[in-house]
N, C-alpha and C positions, 0 to 999 in steps of 0.2 A: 487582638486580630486572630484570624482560625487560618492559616495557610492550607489545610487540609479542609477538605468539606464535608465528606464519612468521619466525623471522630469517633465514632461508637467502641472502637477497638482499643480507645485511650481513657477510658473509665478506669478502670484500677476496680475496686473495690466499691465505686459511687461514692463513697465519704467524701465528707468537704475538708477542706485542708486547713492548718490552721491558723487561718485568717480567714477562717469560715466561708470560704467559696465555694461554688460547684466547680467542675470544669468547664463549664461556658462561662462562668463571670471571672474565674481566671483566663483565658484564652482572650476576652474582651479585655480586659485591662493589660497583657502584657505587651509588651516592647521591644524585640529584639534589636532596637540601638541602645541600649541599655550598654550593651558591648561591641567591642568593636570586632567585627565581621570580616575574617578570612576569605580571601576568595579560593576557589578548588578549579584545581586543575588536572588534565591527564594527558599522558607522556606512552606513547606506544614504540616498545623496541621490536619490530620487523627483522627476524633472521631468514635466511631464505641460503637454501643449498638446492646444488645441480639435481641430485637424485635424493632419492630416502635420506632421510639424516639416521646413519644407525650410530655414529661414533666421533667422539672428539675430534679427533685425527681429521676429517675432513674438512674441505674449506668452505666455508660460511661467508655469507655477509648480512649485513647491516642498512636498514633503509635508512639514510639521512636527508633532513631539507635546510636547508640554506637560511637564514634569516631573513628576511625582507624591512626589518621593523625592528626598532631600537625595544630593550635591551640585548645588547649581544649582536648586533646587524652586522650582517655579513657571515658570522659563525655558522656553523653546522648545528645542526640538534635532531632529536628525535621528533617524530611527529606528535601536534598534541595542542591542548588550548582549553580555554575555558569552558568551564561545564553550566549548561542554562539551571537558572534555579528549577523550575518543570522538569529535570531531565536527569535521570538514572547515573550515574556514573560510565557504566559500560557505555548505554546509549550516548554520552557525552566522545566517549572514547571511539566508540564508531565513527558519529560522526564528523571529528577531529581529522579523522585519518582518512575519510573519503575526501574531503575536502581539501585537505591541505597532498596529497598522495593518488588522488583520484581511487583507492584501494575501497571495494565492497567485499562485505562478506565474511573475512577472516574469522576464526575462532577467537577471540581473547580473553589471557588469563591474567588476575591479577597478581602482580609479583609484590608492591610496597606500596609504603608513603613514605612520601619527603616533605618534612616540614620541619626545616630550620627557618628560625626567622628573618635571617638574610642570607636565603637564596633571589631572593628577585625584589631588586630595590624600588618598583613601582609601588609595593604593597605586601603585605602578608599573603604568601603564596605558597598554598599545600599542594602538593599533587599528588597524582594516584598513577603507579608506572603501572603499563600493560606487556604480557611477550606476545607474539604470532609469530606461527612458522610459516612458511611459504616452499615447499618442494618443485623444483621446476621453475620454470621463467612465467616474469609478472612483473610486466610494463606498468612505469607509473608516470606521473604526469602533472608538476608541479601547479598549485593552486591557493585561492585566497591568499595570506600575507606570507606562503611561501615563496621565496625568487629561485629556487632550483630543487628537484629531490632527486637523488642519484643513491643506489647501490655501491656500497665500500664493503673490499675484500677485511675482513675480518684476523685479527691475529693476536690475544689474549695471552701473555707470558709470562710468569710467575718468576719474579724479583729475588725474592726473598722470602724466607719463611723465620721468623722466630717462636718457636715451639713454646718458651719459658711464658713469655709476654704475652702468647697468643695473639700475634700479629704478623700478616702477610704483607706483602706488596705486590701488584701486577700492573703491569706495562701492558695496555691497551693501545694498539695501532691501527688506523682505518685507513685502506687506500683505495682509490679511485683510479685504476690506471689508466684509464683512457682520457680522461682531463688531468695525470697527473695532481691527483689532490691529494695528500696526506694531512690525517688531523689524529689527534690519542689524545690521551691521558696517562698521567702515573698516578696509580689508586690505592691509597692504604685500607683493606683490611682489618680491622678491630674486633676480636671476640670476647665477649666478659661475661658474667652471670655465669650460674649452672649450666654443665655442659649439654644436659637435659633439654633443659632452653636457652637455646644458645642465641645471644644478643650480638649480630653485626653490626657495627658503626663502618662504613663509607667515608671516605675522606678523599677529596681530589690533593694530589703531593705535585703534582708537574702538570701544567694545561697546555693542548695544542689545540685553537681553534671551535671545541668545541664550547659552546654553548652552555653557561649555570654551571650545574653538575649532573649533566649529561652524560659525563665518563662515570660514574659513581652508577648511576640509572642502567648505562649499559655493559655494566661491567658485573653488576649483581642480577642480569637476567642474564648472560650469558654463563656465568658459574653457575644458576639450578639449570641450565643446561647442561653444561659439562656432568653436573652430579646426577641428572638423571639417567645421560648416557653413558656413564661409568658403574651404575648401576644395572645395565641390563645386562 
């Protein structure tokens, strides 16, 4: 099968390979049920403060949507959902977040992947997080399989640090004051490898509410926030 219609860019060198095909008589014969097929998904963390964001110090929040639909129904989560096989990733992440948030337009950066194999017990489920800022007020307006998306005051505070082990801990808290909602996480931190390249592991330790590991997802895009705003 050619899922691509241009392959001209996937010649290599023209050789045939060795089981003596071109690349059209390989492309005809192959099979990708051959293996079993991941599905991909993306997760956008929405921060949004009153004026300019120059500095940690300020209060922030977080756009969450409600669950509508088993797994996790009722939980909180970041906006997000499955990406069309035709469709870009970002593009995927766009249109997740107009949809389920009513939101057009935002800048988004990719922060990670999350691909443990039991995060989401329907199936093999990778996802790709996104951050956006939002400066200023930005009505949202929950949609498709979300039943609510609402703005939580943001509050991210550093537990613990063990310097030896190279392991932190931070207590992630979301509230909602005007429906009274509180949801967090307690999120371990993990750094190993070369400090060069420094290897983070995520770990939910304590779940309130929200959704998978959602606290994991929005706890490592709001730290390269803190790190870039502590850098200027």
């Amino acid at each position: 099968m050619r899922f691509v219609e241009d392959i001209s860019r996937f010649y290599g060198t023209g050789e045939r390979n060795k089981a003596g095909q071109t690349l059209e008589e390989y492309l005809d014969g192959y099979d990708p049920r051959q293996f079993d097929l991941p599905s991909n998904t993306t997760d956008i963390i929405v921060v949004r403060c009153e004026e300019e964001l120059k500095s940690w110090e300020q209060q922030m929040e977080v756009l969450l949507i409600k669950r509508g639909n088993h797994p996790g129904i009722g939980f909180w989560a970041t906006p997000g959902g499955f990406v069309e096989m035709r469709e870009n990733m970002d593009e995927g992440a766009a249109r997740e977040l107009e949809e389920e948030t009513g939101i057009q337009g935002l800048p988004l950066v990719q922060m990670a992947t999350w691909g443990d194999y039991d995060r989401d017990p329907r199936w093999r489920v990778i996802t790709t997080s996104y951050l956006a800022l939002v400066e200023g007020e930005l009505a949202v307006q929950a949609g498709d399989d979300a039943a609510d998306a609402l703005w939580f005051k943001v509050s991210l505070k550093q537990e613990s640090n063990d310097t030896e082990n190279r392991m932190e801990v931070w207590n992630l808290s979301l509230v909602n004051e005007e429906r009274k909602i509180q949801v967090g996480a307690k999120v371990e931190l993990i750094h190993s490898g070369h400090k060069l390249l420094d290897k983070k592991q995520y770990r939910i330790v304590e779940n309130n509410c929200l959704a998978a590991d959602h606290g994991c997802l929005i706890t490592q895009a709001l730290l390269y926030l803190k790190e870039k705003l502590e850098r200027q």
